[in-house]
C-alpha positions as CSV (number, residue, x, y, z in Angstrom):
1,X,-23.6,-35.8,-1.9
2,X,-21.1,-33.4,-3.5
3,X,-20.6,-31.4,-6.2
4,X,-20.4,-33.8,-8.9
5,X,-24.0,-35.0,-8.6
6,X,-24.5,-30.7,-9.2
7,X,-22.6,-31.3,-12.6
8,X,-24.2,-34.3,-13.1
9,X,-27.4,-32.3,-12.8
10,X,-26.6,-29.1,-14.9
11,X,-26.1,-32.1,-18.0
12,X,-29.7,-33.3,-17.2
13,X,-30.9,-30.3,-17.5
14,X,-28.7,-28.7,-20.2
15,X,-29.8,-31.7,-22.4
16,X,-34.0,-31.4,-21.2
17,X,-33.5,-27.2,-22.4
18,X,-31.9,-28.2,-25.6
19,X,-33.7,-31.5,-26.8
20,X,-37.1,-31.1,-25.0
21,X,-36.8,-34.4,-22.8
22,X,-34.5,-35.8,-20.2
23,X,-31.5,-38.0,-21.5
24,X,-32.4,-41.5,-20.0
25,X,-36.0,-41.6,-20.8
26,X,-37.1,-44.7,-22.7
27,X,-40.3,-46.4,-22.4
28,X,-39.1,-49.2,-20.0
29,X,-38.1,-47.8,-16.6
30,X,-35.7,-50.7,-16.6
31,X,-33.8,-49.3,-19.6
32,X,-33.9,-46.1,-18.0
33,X,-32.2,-47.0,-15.2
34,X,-29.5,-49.1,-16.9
35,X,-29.1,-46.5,-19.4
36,X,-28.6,-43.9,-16.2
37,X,-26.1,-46.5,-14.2
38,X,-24.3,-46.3,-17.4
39,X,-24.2,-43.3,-18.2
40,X,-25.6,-44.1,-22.0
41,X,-26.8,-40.6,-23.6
42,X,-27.9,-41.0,-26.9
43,X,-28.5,-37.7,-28.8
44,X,-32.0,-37.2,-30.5
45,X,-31.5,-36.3,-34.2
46,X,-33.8,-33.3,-33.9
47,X,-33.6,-30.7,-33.3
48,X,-29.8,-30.6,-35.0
49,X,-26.9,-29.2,-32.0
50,X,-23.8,-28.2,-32.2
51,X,-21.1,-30.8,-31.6
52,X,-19.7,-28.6,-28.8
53,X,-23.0,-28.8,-27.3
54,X,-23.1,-32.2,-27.0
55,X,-19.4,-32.4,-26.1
56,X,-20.2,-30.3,-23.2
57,X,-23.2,-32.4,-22.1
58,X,-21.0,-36.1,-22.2
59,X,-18.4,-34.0,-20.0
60,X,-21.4,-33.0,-17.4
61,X,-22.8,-36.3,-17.7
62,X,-19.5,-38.7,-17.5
63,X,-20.4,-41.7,-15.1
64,X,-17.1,-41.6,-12.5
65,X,-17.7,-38.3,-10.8
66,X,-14.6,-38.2,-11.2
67,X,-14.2,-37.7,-14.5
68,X,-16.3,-34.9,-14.9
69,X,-16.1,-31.4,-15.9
70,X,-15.6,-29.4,-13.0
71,X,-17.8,-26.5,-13.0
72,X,-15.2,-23.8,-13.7
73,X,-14.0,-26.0,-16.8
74,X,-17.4,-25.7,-17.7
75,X,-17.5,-22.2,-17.8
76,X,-15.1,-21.9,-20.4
77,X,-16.3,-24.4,-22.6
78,X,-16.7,-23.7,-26.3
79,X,-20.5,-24.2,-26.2
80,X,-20.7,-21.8,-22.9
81,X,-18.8,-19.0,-24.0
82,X,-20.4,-18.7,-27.4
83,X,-23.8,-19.4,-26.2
84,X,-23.3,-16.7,-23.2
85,X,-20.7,-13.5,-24.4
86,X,-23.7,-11.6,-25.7
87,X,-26.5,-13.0,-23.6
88,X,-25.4,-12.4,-20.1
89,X,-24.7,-8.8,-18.8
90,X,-20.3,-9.1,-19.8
91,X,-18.4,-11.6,-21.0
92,X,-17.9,-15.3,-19.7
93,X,-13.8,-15.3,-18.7
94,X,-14.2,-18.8,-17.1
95,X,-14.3,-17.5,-13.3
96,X,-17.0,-18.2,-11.4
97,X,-18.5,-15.5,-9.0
98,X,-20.7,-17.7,-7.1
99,X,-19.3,-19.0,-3.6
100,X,-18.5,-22.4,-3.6
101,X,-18.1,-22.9,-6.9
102,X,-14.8,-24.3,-8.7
């Protein structure tokens, strides 16, 4: 276990707090888990999000670790920085303060 499974998580969740379900959630626990092995996010049409939103999700979500975001390119991704700079107690600048994190 490493950090990419963390990434991998914060696009779970991202896409639970934004569409209201997780992303590989069909009826058919066998589709779920093929859609998960795959890496197959399909984007409810409501409620409507931003196209950097979803960008930022298939980045968290990519299915070779590998290929993933790393968390201080997340940090200054479009849909972070405009979705934080007046939220969050100073601006994003795309350096994380937390130990461990890159």
């Amino acid at each position: 276990y490493d950090k990419a499974v963390d990434v991998w998580t914060i696009g779970i969740l991202t896409f639970e707090m934004l569409y209201g379900d997780p992303p590989f959630y069909p009826e058919e626990m066998a589709v779920s888990y093929r859609m998960i092995l795959q890496a197959d996010v399909k984007f409810p049409f409501q409620p409507h999000t931003s196209s950097d939103a979803k960008d930022s999700i298939r980045r968290l979500l990519r299915k070779d670790p590998r290929e993933r975001i790393r968390l201080s390119d997340a940090l200054r991704h479009p849909f972070i920085v405009e979705n934080c700079k007046s939220k969050v107690k100073g601006k994003v600048k795309g350096k994380a303060k937390g130990k461990g994190m890159r």
